[in-house]
ZAMARGU-4260 file (C-alpha; in steps of 0.2 Angstrom, whole numbers, plus 5000, padded with zeros to 4 digits):
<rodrens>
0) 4912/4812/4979 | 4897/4819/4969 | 4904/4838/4958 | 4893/4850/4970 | 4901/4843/4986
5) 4918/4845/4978 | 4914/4864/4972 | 4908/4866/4989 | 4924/4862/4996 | 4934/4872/4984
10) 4923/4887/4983 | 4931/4896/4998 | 4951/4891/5000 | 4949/4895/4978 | 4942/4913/4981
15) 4954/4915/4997 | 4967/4912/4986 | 4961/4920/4970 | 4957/4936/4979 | 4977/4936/4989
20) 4983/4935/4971 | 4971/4949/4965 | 4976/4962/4980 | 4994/4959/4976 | 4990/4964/4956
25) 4983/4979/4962 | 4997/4985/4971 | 5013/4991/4958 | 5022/4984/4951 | 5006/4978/4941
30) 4996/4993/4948 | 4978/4987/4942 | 4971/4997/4955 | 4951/4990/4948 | 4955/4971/4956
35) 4957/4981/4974 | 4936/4979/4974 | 4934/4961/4966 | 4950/4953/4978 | 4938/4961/4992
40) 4922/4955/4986 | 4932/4937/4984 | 4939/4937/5002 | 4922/4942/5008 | 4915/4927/5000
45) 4927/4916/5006 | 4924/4922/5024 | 4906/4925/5026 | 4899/4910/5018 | 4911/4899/5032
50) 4901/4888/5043 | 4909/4893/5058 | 4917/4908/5064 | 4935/4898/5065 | 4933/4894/5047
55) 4930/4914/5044 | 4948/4915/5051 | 4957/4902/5041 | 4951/4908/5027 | 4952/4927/5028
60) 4972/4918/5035 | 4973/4909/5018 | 4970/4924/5008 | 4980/4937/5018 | 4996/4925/5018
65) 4991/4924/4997 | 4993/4944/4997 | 5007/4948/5008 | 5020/4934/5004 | 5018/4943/4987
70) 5016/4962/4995 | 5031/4958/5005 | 5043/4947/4995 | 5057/4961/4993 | 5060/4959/5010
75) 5067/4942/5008 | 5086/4952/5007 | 5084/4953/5025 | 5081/4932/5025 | 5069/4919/5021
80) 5063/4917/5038 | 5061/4936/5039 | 5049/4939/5024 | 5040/4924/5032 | 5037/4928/5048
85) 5030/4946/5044 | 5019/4941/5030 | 5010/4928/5044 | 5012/4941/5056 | 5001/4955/5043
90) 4991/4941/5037 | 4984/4937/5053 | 4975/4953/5053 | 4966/4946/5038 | 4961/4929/5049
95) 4954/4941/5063 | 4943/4949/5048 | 4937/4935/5041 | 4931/4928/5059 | 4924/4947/5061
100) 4914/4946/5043 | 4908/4929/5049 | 4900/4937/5063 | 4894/4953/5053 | 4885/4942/5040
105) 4871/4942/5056 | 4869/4959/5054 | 4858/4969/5042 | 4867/4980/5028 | 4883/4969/5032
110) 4892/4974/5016 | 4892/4994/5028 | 4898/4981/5044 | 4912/4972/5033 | 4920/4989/5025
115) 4921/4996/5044 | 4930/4983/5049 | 4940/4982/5035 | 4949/4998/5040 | 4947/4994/5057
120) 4961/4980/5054 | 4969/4993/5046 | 4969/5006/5058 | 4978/4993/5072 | 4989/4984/5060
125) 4995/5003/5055 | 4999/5007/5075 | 5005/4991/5086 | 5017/4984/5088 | 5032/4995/5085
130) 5023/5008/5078 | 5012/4995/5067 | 5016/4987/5050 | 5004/4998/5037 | 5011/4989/5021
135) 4997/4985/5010 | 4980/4996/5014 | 4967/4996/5002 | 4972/5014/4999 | 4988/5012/4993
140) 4981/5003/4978 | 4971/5018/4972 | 4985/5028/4966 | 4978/5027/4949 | 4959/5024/4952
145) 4943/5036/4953 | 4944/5032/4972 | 4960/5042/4974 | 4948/5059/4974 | 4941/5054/4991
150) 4958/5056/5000 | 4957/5075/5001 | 4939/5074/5009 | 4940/5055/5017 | 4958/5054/5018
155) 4969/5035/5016 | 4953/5027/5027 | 4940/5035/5016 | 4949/5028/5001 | 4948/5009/5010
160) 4933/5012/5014 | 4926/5015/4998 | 4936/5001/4992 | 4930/4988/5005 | 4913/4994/5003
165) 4911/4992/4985 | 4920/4976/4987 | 4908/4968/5000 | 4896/4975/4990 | 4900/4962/4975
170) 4901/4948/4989 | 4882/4952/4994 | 4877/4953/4975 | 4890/4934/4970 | 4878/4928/4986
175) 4863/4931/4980 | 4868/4925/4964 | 4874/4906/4973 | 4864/4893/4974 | 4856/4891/4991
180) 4868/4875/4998 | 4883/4887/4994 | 4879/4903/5002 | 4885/4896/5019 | 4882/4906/5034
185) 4862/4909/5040 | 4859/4926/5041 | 4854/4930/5060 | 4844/4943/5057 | 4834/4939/5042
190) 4835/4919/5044 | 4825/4918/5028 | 4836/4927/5016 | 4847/4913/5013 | 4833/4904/5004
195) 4822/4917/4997 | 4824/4921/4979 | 4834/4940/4977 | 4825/4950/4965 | 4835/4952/4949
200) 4834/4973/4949 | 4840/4972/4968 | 4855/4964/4963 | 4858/4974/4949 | 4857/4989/4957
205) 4868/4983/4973 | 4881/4977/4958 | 4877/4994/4952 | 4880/5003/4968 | 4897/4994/4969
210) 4905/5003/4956 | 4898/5019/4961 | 4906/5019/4976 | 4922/5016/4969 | 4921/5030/4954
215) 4912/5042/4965 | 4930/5049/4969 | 4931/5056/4953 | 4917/5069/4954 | 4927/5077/4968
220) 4938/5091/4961 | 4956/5090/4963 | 4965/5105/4970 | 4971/5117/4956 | 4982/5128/4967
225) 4994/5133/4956 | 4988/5132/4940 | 4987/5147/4927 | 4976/5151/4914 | 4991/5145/4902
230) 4989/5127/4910 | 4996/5120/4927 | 5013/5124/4935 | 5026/5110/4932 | 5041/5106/4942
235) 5057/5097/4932 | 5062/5083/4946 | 5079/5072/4942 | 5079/5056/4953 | 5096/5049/4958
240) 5098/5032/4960 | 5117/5028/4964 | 5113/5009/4965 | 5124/4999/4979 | 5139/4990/4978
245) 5136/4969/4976 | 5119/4962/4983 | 5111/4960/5000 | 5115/4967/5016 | 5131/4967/5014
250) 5131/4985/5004 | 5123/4993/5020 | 5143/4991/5026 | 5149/5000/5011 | 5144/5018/5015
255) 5157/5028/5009 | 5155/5018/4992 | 5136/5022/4990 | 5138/5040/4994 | 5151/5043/4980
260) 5140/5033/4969 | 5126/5045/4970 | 5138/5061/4969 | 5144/5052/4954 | 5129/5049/4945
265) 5122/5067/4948 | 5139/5076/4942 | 5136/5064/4925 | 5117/5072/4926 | 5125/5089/4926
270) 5137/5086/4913 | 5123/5079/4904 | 5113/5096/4907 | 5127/5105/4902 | 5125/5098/4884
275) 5109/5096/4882 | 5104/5081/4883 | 5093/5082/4895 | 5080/5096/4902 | 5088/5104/4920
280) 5080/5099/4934 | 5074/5113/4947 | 5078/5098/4961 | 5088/5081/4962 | 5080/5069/4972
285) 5092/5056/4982 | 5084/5041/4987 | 5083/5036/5007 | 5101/5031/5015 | 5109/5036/5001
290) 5121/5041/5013 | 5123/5033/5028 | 5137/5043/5034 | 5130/5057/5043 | 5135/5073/5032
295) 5132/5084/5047 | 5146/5080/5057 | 5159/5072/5041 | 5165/5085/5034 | 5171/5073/5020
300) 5154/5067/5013 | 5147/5084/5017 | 5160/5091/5007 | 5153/5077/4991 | 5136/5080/4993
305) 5141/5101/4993 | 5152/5097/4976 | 5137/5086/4970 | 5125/5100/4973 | 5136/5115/4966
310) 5137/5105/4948 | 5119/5102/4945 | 5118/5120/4952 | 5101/5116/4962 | 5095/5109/4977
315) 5097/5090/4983 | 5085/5081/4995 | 5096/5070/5000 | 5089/5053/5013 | 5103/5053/5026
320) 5106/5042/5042 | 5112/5058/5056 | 5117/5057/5073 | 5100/5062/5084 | 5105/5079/5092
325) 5092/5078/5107 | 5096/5057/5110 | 5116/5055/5109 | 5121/5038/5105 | 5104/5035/5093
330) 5103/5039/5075 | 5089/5052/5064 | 5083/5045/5047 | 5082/5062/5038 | 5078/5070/5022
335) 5088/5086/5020 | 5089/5100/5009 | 5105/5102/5000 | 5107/5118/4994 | 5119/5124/4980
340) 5134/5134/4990 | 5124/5135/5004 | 5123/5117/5012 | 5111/5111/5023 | 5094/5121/5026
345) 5077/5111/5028 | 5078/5094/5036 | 5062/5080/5039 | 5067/5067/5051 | 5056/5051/5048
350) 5042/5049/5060 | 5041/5028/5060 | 5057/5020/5053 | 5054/5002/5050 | 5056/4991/5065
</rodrens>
């Protein structure tokens, strides 16, 4: 088989693939929030070039099951098949985009069309079913990026749209930078842009444009509230982590043991305090089911958490599982605030607990 037939083959499952892997690097624990764009703009490639609208889905499926069996490999505690099946499940919504971007490719300014969509998938797959399955939004890779300033203007879809948008962005400008036999797809609208010649300045400045859309966050101030003219405010946080006895699920049964193990790690931060060895904290931070014996109604674990609280001498969020007053028989997860001799005060009940 002649080399160009081969790299016409290969082009789309390699940038499917290439662009799963470069999503997953944006996303901590690796954090490189700048491949968020360039795993877009590679999808987008993979997807819009197909030949037919069923090839847009396989590929968008290649590269979403790429992403999320990395995204989602800690939930393999739960079981192979479960880390599987939900991986497939989210990475099916990257199938239905690509056969979408297929589609859009017709449309004049598709890179606009592609970035919509993208959070459109985002939007469902955040709601249905069972209250949806929101793990790995473009957003949630920004943490550390220019793009993050759109979030208190855009909100979490402003932030993916940005991102989407620069990313097909770079997809329209690798295009028009293929040779004609590889750019797939005949655009609809324009059925002569697949063969004309792009200007170089117009792709310059669409490459341009892309990273201006993704650093344009940064010219948005960030709230100062707060802040005095000797600097900004600052809050001392310890966070608790008790660890779990043994591995697996198996420490879910061991609840009495995981709640003393958080007690007893925050009694050694304030022994610690108390010597100086560390700054004092003006709040202890308890990880989510850190007790899973509701402190509300056991007066023994309520009576740790209080002796925990008294020793560090200030207030504990503590993640608790508690009996749900308004349902009997169903459970609350909760954050509460554990005050010093006091107790309870201030409680958040979890809106969508994982299904």
């Amino acid at each position: 088989m002649p080399i160009s037939n081969i790299a016409i083959l290969a082009m789309r499952p390699v940038a499917a693939v290439l662009g799963g892997l470069l999503l997953a690097a944006s996303f901590p624990p690796i954090g490189a929030s700048w491949l968020a764009p360039l795993a877009v703009a590679l999808i987008t490639v993979s997807t819009v070039t197909a030949r037919r609208v069923r090839g847009g889905f396989g590929w968008g499926l290649l590269g979403g099951l790429t992403f999320f069996l990395v995204l989602l490999a800690w939930i393999d505690v739960l079981g192979v098949d479960a880390w599987l099946l939900l991986a497939t499940y989210c990475a099916l919504w990257l199938g239905a985009l690509g056969a979408a971007n297929r589609i859009l490719r017709r449309l004049p300014a598709w890179p606009l069309w592609i970035a919509a969509a993208w959070v459109a998938q985002e939007a469902l797959r955040d709601r249905v079913p069972y209250g949806g399955f929101p793990w790995g939004r473009l957003a949630f890779s920004q943490a550390q990026s220019p793009a993050l300033g759109l979030a208190s203007i855009l909100g979490a879809a402003g932030v993916s749209f940005a991102v989407a948008l620069a990313g097909a962005l770079l997809a329209w400008v690798a295009i028009r930078c293929l040779p004609v036999r590889l750019r797939g797809a005949t655009d609809l609208a324009q059925p002569e842009a697949n063969s004309a010649p792009t200007k170089p300045a117009t792709v310059a400045t669409a490459a341009l444009l892309a990273v201006g859309v993704w650093v344009c966050g940064a010219a948005i101030p960030r709230p100062t509230t707060g802040e005095s003219v000797s600097g900004p405010a600052t809050t001392t946080v310890a966070l608790v982590q008790g660890s779990v006895p043994g591995s697996g699920l198996d420490a879910m049964s061991q609840r009495r043991a995981v709640l003393n193990n958080h007690v007893r790690e925050t009694k050694v931060l304030a022994a610690d305090v108390r010597a100086g060895k560390v700054e004092a904290p003006q709040l202890v931070i308890w990880p989510e089911n850190s007790t899973d014996i509701d402190p509300l109604s056991d007066s023994a674990a309520g009576a740790a958490i209080s002796a925990a609280a008294n020793d560090i001498g200030v207030p504990i969020l503590v993640g608790a599982v508690v009996n749900n007053p308004t349902v009997p028989g169903t459970l609350w997860n909760v954050g509460i605030v554990w005050n010093p001799q006091t107790g309870p005060s201030q409680y958040y009940v979890k809106r969508h607990p994982v299904p």
